[in-house]
C-alpha positions in Angstrom: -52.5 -96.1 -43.5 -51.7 -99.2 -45.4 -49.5 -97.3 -48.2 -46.8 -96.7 -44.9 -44.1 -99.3 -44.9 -42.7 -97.9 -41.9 -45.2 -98.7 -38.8 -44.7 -99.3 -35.4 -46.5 -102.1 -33.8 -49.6 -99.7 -32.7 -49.8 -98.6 -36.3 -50.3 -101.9 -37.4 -52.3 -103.5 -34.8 -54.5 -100.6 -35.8 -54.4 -101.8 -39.4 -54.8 -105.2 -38.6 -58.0 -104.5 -37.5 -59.4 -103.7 -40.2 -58.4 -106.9 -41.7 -60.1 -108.4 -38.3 -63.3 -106.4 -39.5 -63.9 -108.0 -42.6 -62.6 -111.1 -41.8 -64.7 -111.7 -38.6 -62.2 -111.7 -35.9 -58.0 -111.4 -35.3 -55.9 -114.2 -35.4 -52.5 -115.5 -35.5 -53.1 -116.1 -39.6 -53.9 -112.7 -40.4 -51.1 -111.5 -38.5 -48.1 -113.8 -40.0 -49.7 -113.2 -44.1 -50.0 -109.2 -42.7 -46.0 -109.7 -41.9 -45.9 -111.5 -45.5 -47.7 -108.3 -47.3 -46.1 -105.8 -45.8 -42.3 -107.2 -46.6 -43.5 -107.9 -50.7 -44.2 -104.2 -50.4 -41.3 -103.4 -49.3 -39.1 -105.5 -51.8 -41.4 -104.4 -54.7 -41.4 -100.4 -53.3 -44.8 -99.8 -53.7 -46.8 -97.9 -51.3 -50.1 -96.5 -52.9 -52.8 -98.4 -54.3 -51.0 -101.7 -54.5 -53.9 -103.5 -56.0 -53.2 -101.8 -59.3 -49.9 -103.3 -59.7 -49.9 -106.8 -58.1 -50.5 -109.5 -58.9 -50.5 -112.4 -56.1 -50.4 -116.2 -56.2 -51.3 -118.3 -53.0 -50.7 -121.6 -52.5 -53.1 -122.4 -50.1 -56.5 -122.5 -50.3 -57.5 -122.5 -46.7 -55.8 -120.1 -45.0 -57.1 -117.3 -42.9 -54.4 -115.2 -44.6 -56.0 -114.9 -47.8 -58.0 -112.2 -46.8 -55.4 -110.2 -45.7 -54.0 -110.4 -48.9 -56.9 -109.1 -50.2 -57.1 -106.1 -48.1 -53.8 -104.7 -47.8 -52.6 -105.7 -51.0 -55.9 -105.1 -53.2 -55.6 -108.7 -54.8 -58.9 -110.3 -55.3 -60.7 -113.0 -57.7 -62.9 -110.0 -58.7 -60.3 -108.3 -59.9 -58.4 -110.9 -61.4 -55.0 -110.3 -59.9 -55.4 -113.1 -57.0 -54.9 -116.5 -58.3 -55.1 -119.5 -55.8 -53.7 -123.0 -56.0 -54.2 -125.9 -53.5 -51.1 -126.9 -52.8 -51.7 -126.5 -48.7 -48.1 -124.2 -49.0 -48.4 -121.4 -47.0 -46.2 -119.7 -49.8 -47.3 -116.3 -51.6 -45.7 -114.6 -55.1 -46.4 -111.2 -55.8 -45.7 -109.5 -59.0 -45.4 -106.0 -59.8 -47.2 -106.2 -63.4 -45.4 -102.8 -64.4 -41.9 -103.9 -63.7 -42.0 -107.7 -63.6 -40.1 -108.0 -60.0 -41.3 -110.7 -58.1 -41.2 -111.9 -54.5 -41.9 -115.6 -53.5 -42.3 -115.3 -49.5 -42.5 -118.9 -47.9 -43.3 -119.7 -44.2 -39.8 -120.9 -42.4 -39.9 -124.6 -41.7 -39.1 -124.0 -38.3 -41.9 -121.4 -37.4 -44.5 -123.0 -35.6 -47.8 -121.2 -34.2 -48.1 -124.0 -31.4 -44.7 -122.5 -30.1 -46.0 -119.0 -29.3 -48.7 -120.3 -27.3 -49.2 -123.9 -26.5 -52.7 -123.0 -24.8 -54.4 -121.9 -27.6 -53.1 -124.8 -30.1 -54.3 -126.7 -27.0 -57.5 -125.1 -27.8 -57.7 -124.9 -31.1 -58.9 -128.4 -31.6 -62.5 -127.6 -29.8 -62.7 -124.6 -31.2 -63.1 -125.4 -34.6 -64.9 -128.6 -33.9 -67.7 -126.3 -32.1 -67.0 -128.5 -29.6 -65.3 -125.5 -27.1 -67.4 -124.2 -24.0 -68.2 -119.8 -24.3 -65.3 -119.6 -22.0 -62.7 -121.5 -23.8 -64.1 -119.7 -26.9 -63.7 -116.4 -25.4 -59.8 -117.4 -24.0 -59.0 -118.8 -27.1 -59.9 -115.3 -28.9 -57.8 -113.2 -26.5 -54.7 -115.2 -26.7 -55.4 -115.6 -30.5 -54.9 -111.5 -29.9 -51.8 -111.9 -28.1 -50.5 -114.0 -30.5 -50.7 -111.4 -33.2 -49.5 -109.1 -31.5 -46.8 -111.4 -30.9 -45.9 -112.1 -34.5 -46.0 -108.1 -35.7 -43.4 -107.8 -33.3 -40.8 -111.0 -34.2 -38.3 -110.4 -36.5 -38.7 -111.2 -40.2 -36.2 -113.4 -40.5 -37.9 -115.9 -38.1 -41.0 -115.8 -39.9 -40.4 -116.8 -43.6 -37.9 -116.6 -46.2 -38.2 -114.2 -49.3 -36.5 -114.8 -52.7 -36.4 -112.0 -55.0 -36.8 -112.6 -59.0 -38.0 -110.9 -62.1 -40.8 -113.1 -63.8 -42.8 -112.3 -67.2 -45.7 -110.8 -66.5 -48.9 -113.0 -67.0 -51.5 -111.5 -69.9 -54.8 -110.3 -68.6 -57.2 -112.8 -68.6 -59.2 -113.2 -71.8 -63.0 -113.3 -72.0 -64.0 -116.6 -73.3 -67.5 -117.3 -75.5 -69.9 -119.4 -73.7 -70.7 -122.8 -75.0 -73.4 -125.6 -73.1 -72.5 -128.3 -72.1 -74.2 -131.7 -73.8 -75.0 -133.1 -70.6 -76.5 -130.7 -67.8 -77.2 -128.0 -70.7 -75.7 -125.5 -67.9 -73.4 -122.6 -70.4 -69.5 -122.8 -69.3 -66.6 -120.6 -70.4 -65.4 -122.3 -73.8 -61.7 -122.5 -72.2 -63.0 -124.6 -69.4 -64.7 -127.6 -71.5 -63.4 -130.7 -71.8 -64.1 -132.2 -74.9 -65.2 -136.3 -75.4 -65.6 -137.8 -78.8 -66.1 -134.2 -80.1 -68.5 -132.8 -77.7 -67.9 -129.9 -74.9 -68.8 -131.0 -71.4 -68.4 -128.5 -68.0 -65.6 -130.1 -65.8 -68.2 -131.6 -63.3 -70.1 -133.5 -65.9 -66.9 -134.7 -67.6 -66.0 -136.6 -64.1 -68.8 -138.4 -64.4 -68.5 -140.4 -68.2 
C-alpha cells in the first residue's frame, strides 16, 4: 500500500488512516507531511521498504507531521534515521543513504491551513486549550477530515516547494562509552558531556555552574 506512488485519493485516504491510527486522530498535518512523503518518494524512486534507505531531517519539533514521517517513510529515533531540529520550519530532507540524492521539501509561504477552512482555525484555539464544548470538539474533528481530504487532492505545486540535490551521506551513529557525570552521578554518553575545569558534566547539570 504505501510502496504505490501512484494512488488515487481513496487509496490514500485509506493510507492515511493508518497514520490516523497511530497518531490518535486525522488532521490537516498528517495530510500536508503525507503529500510531503509521498513526493520525496517519488524524486528519490523508492517504493519498498523506504525506511531502509532514508534518512530524514525535520525541522520542526512540534508538528503533527512527524508521525507520518515515521509511518510511511520508516524514519524513526529508534532507528536512527530521523533526526529533528527545532527550528519551528515545517521543512523536511530526505536522503537516500545508498545513492546520496536528496530532497529538501519546504511548506510554500503562501499556503495557509486557515484558508481551507476558516471554521476550524476558528476553532482551533478552544480546542487545544481544552477549552471547546463536545460539539465543537466533534465539528472541529470532521472538518479537520474534510480538510485532509482537501489537501490530498490540491496540486503539489500549491503545497511546498522541493529542491533536488545530492548530499554526502552522514556515517551511522557511533556508540559512545558511558562516563558520570560529577555532579548528579547520573552515566551520560561520553560525546554528550561538557567538560569544566577538566571534569564531565551531563548537559542539564552544566546549565546550572
Amino acid at each position: 500500500m504505501i510502496g504505490q506512488n501512484d494512488m488515487d485519493a481513496n487509496s490514500q485516504m485509506k493510507d492515511l488512516s493508518v497514520v490516523a491510527d497511530f497518531h490518535g486522530h486525522l488532521c490537516a498535518g498528517l495530510a500536508f507531511t503525507y503529500r510531503i512523503v509521498r513526493a520525496a518518494l517519488r524524486e528519490l524512486e523508492i517504493s519498498d521498504d523506504p525506511g531502509k534507505r532514508l534518512i530524514a531531517v525535520v525541522e520542526t519539533a512540534d508538528a503533527c507531521g512527524i508521525d507520518t514521517l515515521q509511518i510511511v517513510a520508516g524514519c524513526t529515533m529508534g532507528r536512527g534515521n530521523l533526526n529533528v531540529h527545532d527550528y519551528g520550519k515545517h521543512a523536511y530532507t530526505l536522503i537516500d543513504k545508498t545513492t546520496g540524492k536528496a530532497v529538501r521539501i519546504v511548506r510554500r509561504k503562501d499556503w495557509d491551513i486557515d484558508k481551507i477552512d476558516p471554521i476550524a482555525a476558528r476553532l482551533r484555539g478552544p480546542v487545544f486549550a481544552g477549552t471547546a464544548t463536545a460539539d465543537e470538539r466533534s465539528l472541529f474533528d470532521l472538518r479537520m477530515e474534510n480538510a485532509a481530504s482537501v489537501i490530498l487532492s490540491m496540486p503539489e505545486e500549491s503545497l511546498f516547494t522541493i529542491h533536488s540535490f545530492s548530499t554526502k551521506v552522514p556515517k551511522k551513529t557511533k556508540v559512545f562509552a558511558q562516563v558520570e557525570c560529577i555532579r548528579c552521578s547520573e552515566m551520560v554518553a561520553e560525546n554528550r558531556t561538557v567538560h569544566v575545569n577538566g571534569q564531565p558534566y551531563c548537559i542539564p547539570c552544566s546549565r546550572k555552574l
